[in-house]
mmCIF file of the C-alpha atoms, coordinates in Angstrom:
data_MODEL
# 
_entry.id   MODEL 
# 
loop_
_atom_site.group_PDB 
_atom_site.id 
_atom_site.type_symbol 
_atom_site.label_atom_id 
_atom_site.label_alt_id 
_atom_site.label_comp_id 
_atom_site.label_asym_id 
_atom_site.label_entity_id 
_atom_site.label_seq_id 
_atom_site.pdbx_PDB_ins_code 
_atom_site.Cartn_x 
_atom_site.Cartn_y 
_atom_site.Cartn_z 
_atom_site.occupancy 
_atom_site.B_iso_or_equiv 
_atom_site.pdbx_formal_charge 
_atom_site.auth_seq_id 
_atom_site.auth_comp_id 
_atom_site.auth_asym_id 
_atom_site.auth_atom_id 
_atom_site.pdbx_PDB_model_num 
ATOM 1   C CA . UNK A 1 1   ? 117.770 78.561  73.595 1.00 0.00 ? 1   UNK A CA 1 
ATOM 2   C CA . UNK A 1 2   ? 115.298 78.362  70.755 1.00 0.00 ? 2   UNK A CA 1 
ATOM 3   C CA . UNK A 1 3   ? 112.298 81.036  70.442 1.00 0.00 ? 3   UNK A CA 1 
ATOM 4   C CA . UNK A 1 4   ? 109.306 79.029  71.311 1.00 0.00 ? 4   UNK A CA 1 
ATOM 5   C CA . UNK A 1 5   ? 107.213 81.480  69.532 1.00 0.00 ? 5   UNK A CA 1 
ATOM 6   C CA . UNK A 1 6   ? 107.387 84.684  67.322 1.00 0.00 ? 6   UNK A CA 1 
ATOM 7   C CA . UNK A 1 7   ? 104.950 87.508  67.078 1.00 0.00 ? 7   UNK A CA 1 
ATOM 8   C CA . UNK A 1 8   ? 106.109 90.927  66.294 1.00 0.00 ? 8   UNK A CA 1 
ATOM 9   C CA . UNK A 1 9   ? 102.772 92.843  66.642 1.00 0.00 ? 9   UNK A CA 1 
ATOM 10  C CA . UNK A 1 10  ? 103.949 94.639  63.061 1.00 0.00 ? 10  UNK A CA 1 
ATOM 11  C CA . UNK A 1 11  ? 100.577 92.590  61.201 1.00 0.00 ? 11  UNK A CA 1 
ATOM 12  C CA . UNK A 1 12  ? 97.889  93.998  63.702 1.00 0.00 ? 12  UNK A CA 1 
ATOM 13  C CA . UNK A 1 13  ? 96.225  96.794  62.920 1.00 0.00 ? 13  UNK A CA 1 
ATOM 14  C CA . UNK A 1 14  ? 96.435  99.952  65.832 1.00 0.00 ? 14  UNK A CA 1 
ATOM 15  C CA . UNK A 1 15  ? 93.631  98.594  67.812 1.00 0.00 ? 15  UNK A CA 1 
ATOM 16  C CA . UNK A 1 16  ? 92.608  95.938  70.836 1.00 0.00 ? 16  UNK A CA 1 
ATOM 17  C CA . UNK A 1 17  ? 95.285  93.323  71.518 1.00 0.00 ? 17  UNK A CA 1 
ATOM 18  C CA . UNK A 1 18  ? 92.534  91.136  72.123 1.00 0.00 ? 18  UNK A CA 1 
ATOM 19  C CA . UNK A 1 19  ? 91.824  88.166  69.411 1.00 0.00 ? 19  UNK A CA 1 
ATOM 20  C CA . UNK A 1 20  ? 95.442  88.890  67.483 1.00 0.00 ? 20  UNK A CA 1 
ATOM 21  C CA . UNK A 1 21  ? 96.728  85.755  66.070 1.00 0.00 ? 21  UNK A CA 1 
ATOM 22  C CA . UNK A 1 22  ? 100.014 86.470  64.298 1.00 0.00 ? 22  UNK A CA 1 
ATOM 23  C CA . UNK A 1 23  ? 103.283 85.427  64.357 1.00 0.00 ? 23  UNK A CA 1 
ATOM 24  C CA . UNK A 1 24  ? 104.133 81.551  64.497 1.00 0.00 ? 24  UNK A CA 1 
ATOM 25  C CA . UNK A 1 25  ? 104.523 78.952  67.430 1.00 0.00 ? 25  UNK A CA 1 
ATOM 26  C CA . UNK A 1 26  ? 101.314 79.885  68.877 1.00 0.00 ? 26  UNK A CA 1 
ATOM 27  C CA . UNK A 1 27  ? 97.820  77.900  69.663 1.00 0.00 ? 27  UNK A CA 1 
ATOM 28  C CA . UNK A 1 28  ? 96.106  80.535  70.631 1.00 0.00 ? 28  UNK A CA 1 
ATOM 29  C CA . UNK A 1 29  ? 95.030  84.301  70.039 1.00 0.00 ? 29  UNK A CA 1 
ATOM 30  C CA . UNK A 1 30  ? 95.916  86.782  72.166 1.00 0.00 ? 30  UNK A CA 1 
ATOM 31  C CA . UNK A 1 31  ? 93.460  86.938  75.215 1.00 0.00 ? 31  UNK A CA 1 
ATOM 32  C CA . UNK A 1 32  ? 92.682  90.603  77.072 1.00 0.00 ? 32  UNK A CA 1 
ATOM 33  C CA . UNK A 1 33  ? 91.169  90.182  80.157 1.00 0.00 ? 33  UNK A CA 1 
ATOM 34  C CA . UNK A 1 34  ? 89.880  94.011  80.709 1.00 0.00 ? 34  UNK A CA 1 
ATOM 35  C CA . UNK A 1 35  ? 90.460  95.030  77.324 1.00 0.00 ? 35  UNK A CA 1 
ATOM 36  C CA . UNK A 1 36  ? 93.309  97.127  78.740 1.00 0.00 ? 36  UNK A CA 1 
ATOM 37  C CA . UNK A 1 37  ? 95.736  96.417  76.006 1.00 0.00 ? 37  UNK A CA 1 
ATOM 38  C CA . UNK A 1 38  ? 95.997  97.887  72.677 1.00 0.00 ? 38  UNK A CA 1 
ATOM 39  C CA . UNK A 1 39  ? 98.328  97.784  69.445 1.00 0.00 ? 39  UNK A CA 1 
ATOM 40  C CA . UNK A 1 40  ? 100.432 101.176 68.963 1.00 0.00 ? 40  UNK A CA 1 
ATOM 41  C CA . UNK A 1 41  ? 102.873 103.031 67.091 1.00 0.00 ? 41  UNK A CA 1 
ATOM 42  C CA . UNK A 1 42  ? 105.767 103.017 68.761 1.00 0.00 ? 42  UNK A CA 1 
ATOM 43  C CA . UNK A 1 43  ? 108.585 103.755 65.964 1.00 0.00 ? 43  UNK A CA 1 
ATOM 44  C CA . UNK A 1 44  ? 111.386 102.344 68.305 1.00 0.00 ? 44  UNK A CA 1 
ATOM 45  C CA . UNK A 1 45  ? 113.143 99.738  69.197 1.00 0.00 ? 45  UNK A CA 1 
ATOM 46  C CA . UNK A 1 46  ? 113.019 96.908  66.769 1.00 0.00 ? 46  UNK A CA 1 
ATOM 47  C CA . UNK A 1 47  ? 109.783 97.699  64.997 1.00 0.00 ? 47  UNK A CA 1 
ATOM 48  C CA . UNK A 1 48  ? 106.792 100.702 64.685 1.00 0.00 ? 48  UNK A CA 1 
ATOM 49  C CA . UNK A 1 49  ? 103.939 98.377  67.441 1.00 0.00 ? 49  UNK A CA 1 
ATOM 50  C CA . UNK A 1 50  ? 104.362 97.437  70.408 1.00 0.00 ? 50  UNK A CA 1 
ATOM 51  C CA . UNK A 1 51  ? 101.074 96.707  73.247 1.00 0.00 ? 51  UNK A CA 1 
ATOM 52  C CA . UNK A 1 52  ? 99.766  99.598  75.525 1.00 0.00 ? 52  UNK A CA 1 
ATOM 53  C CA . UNK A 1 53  ? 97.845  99.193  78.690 1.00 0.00 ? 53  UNK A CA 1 
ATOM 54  C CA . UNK A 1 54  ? 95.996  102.241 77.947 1.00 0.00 ? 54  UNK A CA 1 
ATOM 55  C CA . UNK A 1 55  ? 93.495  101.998 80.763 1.00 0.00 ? 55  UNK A CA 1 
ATOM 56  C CA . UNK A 1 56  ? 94.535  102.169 84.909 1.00 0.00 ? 56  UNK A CA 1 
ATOM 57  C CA . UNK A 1 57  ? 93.327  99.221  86.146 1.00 0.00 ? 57  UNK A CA 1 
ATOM 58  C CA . UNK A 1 58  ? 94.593  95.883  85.951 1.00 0.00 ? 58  UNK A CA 1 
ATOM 59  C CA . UNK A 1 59  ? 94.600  94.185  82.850 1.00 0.00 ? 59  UNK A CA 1 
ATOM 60  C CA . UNK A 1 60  ? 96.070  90.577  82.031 1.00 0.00 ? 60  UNK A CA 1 
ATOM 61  C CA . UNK A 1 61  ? 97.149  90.108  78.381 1.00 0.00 ? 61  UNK A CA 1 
ATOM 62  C CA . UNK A 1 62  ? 97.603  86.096  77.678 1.00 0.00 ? 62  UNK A CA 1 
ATOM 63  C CA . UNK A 1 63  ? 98.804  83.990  74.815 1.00 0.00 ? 63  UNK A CA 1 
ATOM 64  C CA . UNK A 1 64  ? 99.472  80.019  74.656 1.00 0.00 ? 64  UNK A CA 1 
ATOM 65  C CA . UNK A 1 65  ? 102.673 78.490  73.184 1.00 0.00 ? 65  UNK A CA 1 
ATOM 66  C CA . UNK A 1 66  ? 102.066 75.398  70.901 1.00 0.00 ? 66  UNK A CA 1 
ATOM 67  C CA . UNK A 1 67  ? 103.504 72.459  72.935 1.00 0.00 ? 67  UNK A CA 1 
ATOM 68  C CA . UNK A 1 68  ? 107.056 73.080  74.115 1.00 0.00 ? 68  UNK A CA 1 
ATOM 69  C CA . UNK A 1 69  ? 108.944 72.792  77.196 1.00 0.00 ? 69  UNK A CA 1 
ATOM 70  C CA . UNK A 1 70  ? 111.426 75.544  76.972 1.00 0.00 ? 70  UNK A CA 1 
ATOM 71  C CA . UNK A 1 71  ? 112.108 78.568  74.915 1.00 0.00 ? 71  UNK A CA 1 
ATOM 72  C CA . UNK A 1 72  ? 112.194 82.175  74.481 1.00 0.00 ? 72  UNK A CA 1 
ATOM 73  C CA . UNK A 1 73  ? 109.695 84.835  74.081 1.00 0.00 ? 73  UNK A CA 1 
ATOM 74  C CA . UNK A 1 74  ? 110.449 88.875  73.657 1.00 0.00 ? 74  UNK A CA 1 
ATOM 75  C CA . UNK A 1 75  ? 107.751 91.227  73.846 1.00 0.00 ? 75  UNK A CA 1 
ATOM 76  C CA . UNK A 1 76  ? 107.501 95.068  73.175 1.00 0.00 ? 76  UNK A CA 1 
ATOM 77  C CA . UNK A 1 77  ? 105.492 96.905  75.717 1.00 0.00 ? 77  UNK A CA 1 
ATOM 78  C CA . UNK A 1 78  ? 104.282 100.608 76.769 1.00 0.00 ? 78  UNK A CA 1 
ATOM 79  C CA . UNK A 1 79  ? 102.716 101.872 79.594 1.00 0.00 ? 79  UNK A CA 1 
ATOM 80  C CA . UNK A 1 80  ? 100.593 104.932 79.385 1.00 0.00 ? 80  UNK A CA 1 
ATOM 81  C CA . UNK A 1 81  ? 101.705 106.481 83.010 1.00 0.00 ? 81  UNK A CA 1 
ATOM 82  C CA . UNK A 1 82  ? 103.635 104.177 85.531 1.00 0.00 ? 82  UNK A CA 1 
ATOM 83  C CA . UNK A 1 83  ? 100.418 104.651 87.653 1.00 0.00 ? 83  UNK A CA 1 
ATOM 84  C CA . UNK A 1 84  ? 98.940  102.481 84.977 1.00 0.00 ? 84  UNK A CA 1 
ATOM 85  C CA . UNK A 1 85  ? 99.230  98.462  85.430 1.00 0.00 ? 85  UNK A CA 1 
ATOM 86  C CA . UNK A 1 86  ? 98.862  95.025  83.938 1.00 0.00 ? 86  UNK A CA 1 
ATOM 87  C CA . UNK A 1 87  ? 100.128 91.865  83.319 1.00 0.00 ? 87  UNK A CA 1 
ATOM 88  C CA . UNK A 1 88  ? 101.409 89.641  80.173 1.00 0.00 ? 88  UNK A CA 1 
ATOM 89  C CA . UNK A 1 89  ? 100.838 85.469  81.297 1.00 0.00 ? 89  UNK A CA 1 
ATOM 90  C CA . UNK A 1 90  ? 102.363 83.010  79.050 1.00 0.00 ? 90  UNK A CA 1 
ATOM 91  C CA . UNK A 1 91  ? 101.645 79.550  78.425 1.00 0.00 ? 91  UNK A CA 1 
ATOM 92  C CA . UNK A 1 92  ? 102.600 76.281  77.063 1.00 0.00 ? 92  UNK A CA 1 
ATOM 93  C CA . UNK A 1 93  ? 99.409  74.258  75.847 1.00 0.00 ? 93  UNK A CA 1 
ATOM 94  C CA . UNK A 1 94  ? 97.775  73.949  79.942 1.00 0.00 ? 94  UNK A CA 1 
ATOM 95  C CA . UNK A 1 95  ? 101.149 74.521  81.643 1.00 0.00 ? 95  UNK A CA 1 
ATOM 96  C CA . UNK A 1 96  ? 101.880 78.393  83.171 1.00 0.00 ? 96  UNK A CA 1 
ATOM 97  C CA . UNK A 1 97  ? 105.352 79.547  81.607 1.00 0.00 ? 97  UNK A CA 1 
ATOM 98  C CA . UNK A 1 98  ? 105.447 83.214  83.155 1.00 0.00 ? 98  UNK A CA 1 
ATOM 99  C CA . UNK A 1 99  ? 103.602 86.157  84.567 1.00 0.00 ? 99  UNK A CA 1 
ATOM 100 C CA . UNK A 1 100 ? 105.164 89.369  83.967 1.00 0.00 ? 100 UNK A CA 1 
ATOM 101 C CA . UNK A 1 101 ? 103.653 92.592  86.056 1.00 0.00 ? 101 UNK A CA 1 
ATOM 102 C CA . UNK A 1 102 ? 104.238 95.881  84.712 1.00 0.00 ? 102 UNK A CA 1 
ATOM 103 C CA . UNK A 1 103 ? 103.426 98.183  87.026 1.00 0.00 ? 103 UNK A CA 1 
ATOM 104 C CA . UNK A 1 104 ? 101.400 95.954  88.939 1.00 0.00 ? 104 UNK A CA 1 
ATOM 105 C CA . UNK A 1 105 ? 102.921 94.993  92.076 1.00 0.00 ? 105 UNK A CA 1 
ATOM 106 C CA . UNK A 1 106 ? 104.987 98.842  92.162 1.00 0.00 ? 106 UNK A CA 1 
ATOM 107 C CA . UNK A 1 107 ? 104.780 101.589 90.403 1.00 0.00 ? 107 UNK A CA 1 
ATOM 108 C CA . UNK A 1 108 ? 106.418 101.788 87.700 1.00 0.00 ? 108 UNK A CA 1 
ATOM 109 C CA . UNK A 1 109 ? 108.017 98.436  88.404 1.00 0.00 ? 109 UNK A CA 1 
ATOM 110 C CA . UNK A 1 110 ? 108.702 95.237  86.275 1.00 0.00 ? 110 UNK A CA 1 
ATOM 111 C CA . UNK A 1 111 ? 108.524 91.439  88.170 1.00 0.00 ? 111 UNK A CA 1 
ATOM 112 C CA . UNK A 1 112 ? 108.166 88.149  86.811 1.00 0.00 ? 112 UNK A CA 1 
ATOM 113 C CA . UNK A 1 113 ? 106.115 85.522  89.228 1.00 0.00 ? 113 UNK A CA 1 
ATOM 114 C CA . UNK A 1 114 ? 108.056 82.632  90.203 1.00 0.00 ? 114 UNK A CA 1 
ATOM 115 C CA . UNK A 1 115 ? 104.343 80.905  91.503 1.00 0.00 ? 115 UNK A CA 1 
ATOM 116 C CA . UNK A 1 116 ? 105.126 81.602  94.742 1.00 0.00 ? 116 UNK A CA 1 
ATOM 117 C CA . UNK A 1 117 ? 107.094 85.575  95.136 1.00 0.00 ? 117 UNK A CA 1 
ATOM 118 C CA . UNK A 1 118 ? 107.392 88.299  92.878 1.00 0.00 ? 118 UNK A CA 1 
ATOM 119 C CA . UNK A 1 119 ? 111.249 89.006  91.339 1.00 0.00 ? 119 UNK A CA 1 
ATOM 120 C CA . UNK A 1 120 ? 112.230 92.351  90.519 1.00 0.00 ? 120 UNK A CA 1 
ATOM 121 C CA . UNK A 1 121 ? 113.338 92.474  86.650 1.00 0.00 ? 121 UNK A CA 1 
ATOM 122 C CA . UNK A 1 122 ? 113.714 96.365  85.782 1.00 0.00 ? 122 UNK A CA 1 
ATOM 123 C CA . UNK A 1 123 ? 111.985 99.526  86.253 1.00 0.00 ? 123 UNK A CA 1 
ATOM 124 C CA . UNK A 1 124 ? 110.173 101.734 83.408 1.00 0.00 ? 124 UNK A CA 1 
ATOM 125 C CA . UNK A 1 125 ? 108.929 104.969 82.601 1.00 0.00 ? 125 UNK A CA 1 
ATOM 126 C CA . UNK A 1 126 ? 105.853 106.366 81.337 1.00 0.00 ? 126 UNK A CA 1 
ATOM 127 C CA . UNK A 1 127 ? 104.847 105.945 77.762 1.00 0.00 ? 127 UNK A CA 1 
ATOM 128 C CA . UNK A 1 128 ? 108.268 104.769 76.192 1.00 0.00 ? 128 UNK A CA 1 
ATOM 129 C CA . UNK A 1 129 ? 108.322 101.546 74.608 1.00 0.00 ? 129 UNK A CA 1 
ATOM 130 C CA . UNK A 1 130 ? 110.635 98.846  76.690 1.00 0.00 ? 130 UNK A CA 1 
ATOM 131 C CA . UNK A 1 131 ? 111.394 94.957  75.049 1.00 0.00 ? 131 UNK A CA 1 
ATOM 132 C CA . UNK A 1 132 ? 111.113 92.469  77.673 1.00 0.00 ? 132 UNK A CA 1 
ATOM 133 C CA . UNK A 1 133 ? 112.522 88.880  77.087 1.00 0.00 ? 133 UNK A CA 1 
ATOM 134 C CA . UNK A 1 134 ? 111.475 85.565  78.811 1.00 0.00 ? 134 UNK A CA 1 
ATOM 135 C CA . UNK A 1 135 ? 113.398 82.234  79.287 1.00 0.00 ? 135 UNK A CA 1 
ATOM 136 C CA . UNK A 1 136 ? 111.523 79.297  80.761 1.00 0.00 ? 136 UNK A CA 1 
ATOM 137 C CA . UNK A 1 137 ? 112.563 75.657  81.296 1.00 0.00 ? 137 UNK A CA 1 
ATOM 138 C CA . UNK A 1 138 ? 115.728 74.351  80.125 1.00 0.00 ? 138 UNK A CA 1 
ATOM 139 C CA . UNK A 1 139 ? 118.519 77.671  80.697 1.00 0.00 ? 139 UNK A CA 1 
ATOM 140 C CA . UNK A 1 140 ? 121.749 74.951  80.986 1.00 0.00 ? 140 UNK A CA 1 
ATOM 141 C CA . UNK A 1 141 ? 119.429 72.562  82.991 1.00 0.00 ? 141 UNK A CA 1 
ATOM 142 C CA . UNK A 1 142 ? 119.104 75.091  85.370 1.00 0.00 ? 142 UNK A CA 1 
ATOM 143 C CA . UNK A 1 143 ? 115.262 75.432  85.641 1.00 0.00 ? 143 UNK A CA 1 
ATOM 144 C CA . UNK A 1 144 ? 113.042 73.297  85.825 1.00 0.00 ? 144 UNK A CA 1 
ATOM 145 C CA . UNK A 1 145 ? 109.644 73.112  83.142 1.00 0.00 ? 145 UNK A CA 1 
ATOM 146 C CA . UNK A 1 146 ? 107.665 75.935  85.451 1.00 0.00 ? 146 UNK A CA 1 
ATOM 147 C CA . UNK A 1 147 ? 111.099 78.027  86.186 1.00 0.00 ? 147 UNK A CA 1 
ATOM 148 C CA . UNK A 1 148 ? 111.760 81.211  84.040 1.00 0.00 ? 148 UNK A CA 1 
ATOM 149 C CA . UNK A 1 149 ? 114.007 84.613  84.002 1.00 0.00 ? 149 UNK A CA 1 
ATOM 150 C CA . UNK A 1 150 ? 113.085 87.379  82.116 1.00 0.00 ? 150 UNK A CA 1 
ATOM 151 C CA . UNK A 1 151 ? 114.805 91.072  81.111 1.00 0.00 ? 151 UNK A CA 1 
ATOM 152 C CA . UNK A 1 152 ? 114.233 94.283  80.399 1.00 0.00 ? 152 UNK A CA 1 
ATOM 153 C CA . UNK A 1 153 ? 115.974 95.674  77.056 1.00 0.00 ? 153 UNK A CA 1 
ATOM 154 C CA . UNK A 1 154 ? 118.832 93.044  76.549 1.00 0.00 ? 154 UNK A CA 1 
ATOM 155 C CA . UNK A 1 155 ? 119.983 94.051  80.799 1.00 0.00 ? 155 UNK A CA 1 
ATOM 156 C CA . UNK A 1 156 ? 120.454 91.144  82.939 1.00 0.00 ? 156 UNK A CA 1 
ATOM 157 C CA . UNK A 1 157 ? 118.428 88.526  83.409 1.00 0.00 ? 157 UNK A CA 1 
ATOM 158 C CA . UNK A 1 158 ? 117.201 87.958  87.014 1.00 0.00 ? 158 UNK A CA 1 
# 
């Protein structure tokens, strides 16, 4: 499966997610509804930034894919306690992709949103730095456009 879209956070500077635009594959900026989410050091896994919900209320982090179908996207997160939550939505130009809740739904919990129940993907602890990898459409003709998996750290995909 092809990456639909790169962006390792390593261009931004430690600051507000919101209005980020690197990386490539993308026709949009990042979008922080809250302002929850912020650019940090992490100096692990794959690269020194990864995004921080740094506040405890909910927080949705969004980005738009240029138009594709299927593909792959990886993101590094953090969450300042597991009380903390938020959620990363992805898109392809108007069409939903994914909604990943970290924290949201449990505590200290990670579920993707299928548009209809929430899936369990992994758990996570406070304030260490996690990779989490989507797969929408496509996956051997498996899913449909709107169908996705996702993973926590190269585990199993659910």
């Amino acid at each position: 499966m092809a990456w639909a879209a790169q962006d390792n956070l390593e261009s931004y500077s430690v600051a507000d997610l919101n209005g980020n635009s690197g990386g490539s594959g993308w026709a949009t900026n990042w979008a922080d509804a809250g302002l929850n989410w912020d650019v940090v050091e992490t100096g692990a896994i794959g690269g020194v930034r990864s995004a921080k919900i740094t506040e405890s209320s909910a927080g949705t982090a969004s980005r738009t894919f240029t138009s594709t179908s299927s593909g792959q996207f990886s993101i590094r997160l953090k969450c300042l306690t597991t009380g903390n939550h938020g959620y990363v939505q992805l898109y392809s130009t108007s069409t939903f992709r994914g909604r990943l809740s970290i924290g949201g739904e449990a505590s200290g919990s990670l579920k993707i949103f299928n548009g209809s129940a929430w899936t369990d993907v992994d758990t996570f602890s406070a304030d260490v730095a996690f990779v989490v990898e989507f797969d929408f459409g496509g996956r051997g003709g498996v899913c449909t456009s709107v169908q996705y998996r996702a993973r926590k750290d190269s585990g199993t995909w659910t």
